[in-house]
C-alpha positions as a printed Julia matrix, in Angstrom:
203×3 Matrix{Float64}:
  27.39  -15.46    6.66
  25.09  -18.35    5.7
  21.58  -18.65    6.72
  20.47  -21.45    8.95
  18.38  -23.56    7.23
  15.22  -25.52    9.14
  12.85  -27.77    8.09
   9.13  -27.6     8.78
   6.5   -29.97    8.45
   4.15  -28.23    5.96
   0.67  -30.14    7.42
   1.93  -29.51   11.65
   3.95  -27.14   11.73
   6.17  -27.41   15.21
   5.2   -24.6    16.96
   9.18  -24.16   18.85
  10.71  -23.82   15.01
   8.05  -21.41   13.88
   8.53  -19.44   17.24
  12.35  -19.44   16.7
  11.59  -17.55   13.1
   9.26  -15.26   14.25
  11.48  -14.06   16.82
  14.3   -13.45   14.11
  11.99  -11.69   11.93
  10.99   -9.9    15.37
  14.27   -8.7    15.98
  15.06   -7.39   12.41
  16.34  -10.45   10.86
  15.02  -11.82    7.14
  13.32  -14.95    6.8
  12.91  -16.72    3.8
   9.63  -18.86    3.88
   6.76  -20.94    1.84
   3.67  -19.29    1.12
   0.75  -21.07   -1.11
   2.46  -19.05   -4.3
   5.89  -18.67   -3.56
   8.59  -18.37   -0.94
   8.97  -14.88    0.11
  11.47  -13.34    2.07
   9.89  -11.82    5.36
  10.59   -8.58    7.67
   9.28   -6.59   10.49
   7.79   -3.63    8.59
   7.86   -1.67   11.54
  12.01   -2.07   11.66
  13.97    0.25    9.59
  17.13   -1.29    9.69
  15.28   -4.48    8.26
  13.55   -2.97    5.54
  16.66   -1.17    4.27
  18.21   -4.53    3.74
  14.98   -5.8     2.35
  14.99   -3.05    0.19
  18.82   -3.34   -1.2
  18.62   -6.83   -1.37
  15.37   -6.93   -3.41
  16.76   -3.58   -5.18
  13.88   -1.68   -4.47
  13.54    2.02   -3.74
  12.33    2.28   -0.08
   9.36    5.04   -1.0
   7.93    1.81   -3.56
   5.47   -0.07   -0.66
   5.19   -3.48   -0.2
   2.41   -5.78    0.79
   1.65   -6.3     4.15
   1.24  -10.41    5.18
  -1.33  -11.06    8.08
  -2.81  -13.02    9.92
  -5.46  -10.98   11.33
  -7.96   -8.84    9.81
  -7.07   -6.63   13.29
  -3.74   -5.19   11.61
  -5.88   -4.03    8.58
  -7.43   -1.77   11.5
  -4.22   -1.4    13.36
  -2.33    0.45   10.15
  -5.37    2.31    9.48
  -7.34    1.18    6.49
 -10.67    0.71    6.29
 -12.08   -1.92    4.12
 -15.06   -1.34    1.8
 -17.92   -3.78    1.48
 -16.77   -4.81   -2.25
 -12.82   -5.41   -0.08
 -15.18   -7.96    2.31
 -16.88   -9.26    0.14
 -13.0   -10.83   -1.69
 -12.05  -11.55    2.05
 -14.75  -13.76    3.15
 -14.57  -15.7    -0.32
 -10.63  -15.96   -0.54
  -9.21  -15.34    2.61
  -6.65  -16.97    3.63
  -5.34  -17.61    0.08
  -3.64  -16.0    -2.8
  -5.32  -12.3    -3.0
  -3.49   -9.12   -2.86
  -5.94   -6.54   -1.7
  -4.64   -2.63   -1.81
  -7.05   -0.58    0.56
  -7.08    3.06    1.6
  -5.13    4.26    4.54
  -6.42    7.3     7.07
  -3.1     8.71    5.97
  -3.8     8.68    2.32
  -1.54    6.19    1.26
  -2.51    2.8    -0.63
  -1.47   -0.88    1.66
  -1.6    -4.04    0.26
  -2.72   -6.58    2.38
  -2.46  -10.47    2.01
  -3.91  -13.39    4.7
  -1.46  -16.22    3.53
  -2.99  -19.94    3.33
  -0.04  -22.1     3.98
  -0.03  -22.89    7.89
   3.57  -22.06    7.69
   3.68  -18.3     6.55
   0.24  -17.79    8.49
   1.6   -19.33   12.14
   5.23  -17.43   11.14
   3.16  -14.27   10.78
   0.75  -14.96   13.6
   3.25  -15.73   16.26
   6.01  -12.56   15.1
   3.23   -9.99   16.66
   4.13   -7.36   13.96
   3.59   -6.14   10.36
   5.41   -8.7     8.08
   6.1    -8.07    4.46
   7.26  -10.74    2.34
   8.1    -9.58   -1.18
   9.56  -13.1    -3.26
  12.18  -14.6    -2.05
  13.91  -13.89   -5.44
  16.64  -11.62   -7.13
  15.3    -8.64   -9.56
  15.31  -10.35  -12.67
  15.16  -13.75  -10.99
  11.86  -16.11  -11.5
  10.3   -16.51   -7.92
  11.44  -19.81   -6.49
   8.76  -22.25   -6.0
  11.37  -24.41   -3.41
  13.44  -23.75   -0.69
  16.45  -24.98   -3.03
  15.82  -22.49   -5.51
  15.34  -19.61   -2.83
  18.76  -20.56   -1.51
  20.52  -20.09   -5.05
  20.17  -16.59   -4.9
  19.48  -15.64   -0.76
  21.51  -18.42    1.03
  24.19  -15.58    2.24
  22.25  -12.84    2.09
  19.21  -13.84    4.74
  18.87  -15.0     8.69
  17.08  -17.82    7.92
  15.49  -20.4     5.69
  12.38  -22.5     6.26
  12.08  -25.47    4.16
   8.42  -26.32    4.0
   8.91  -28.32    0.76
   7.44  -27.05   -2.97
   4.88  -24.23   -2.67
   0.79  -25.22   -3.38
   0.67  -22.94   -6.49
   3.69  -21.94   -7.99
   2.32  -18.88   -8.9
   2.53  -15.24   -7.49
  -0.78  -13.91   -5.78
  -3.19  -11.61   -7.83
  -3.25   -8.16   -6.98
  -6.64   -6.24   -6.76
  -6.38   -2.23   -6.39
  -9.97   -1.79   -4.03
  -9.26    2.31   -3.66
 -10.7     2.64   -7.83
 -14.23    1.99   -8.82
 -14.31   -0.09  -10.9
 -11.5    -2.34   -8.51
  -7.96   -2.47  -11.0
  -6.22   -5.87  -11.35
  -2.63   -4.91  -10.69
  -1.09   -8.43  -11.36
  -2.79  -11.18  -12.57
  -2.58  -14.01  -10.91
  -3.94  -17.53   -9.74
  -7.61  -16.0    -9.17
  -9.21  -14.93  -12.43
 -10.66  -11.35  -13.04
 -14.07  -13.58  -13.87
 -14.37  -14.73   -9.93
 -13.27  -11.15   -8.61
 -15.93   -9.57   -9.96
 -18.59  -12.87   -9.32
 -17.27  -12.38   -5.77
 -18.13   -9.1    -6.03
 -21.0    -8.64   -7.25
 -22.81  -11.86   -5.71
């Protein structure tokens, strides 16, 4: 079955397309949608039926964790992490934008969290009322797709739903930041610099 494909105005969003995929990603569908890096493909973390697709589609072993998209600093709280004054101190300087931060949960497991910039992913995320993850919207092996077009190559038949919110801001995957180690460990590097981390940081 192919996905539906819609178009959304990157700069005003209409809020009745971006409620129709939230509510598929609500009901344990995949979305494939822009971010500021790359198009990702999103799921209810909190559905199990959704993540085991996610997870054989993406061939990833379900124990492997995956980062957790918000739009709310409340569902840091709400999964139980707490977030460190170094953690803040990256928020306030480059949230909403492309920063992976991996906190400590009550549970002693490590979450990645990322606050998306692009007013699609972030209203998406907002307006779904659970945890999304949104690993790239791109086959192991595959480069991440920086289009719509290029997502559909590989995820056309294999997803709910494609946004088309025309070519991604960056065109590069996020940068990852483990904040559990002292010193913090870059995990991936990506379009923030170690060099403004640790300004941001220590400032």
């Amino acid at each position: 079955m192919k996905a539906s494909v819609i178009k959304i105005d990157p700069v005003n969003p209409d809020k009745i397309k971006i409620s129709s995929a939230a509510k598929v990603i609500r009901a344990g569908g995949l979305v494939v949608f822009p971010t500021e890096t790359v198009y990702g493909i999103a799921a209810n973390l909190s559905d199990d039926k959704a993540m085991a697709r996610l997870c054989k589609l993406k061939e990833r072993p379900r124990e492997k964790p995956f980062t957790v998209h918000i739009s709310d600093e409340k569902m840091i709280r709400d999964m139980g992490c707490s977030v460190t004054d170094a953690a803040r101190k990256l928020m306030d300087r480059f949230w909403p934008g492309p920063l992976t931060i991996i906190l400590n949960s009550r549970h002693g497991k490590k979450v990645g969290f990322r606050m998306p910039s692009n007013k699609i992913a972030f209203n998406i995320i907002e307006s779904s009322g659970v945890p999304v993850v949104a690993p790239s919207a791109n086959l192991s092996g595959r480069i991440p797709p920086n289009t719509a077009s290029e997502a559909m190559i590989d995820m056309l038949e294999s997803v709910d739903m494609v946004i088309d919110g025309g070519p991604t801001e960056m065109g590069a995957e996020s940068t990852v930041v483990d904040m559990t180690e002292d010193p913090p460990r870059i995990l991936r590097a990506g379009i923030i610099r170690k060099s403004e981390l640790l300004e941001a940081i220590n400032g």
